[in-house]
N, C-alpha and C positions, 0 to 999 in steps of 0.2 A: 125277127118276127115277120109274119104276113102281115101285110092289109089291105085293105080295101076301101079305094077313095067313098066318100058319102058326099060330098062337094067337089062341083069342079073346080083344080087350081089354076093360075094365070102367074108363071115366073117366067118374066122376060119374055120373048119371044114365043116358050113352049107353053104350051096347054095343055092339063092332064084332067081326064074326065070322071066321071062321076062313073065307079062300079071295075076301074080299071084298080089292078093288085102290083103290090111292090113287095119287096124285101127291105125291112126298114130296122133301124135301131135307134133306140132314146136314145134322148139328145142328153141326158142325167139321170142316174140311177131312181129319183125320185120324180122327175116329169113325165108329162105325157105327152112331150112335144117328139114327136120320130123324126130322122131326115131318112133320106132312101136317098139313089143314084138315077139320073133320069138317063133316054136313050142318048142326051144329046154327050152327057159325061158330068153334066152338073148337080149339084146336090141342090137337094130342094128340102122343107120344111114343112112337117101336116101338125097343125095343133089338136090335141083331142077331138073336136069338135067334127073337123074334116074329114076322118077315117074311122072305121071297125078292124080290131083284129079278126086276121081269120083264121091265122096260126099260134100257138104260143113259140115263143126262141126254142125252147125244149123240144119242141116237133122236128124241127128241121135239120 
């Protein structure tokens, strides 16, 4: 799925900003927590709170 950060994140070194969009997948068929790949190759973590979909899986 799409999303779209709603908070800025802070992993490690990188920082991802508030309004920038990943390609992300739940982390459990039944959470809301997504990971996505960052530029640098790292996986990172958005809990519900942090992001809006903007796509559903089926779109893409």
């Amino acid at each position: 799925m799409r999303i779209k950060l709603t908070k800025d994140l802070k992993c490690g070194n990188d920082t991802f900003l508030t309004g920038e969009e990943y390609e992300a997948v739940l982390i459990l068929p039944r959470s809301t927590t997504v990971e996505f790949v960052a530029d640098s190759g790292k996986k990172v973590r958005a809990f519900s709170y942090e992001y809006v979909k903007v796509a559903p899986a089926s779109d893409i």
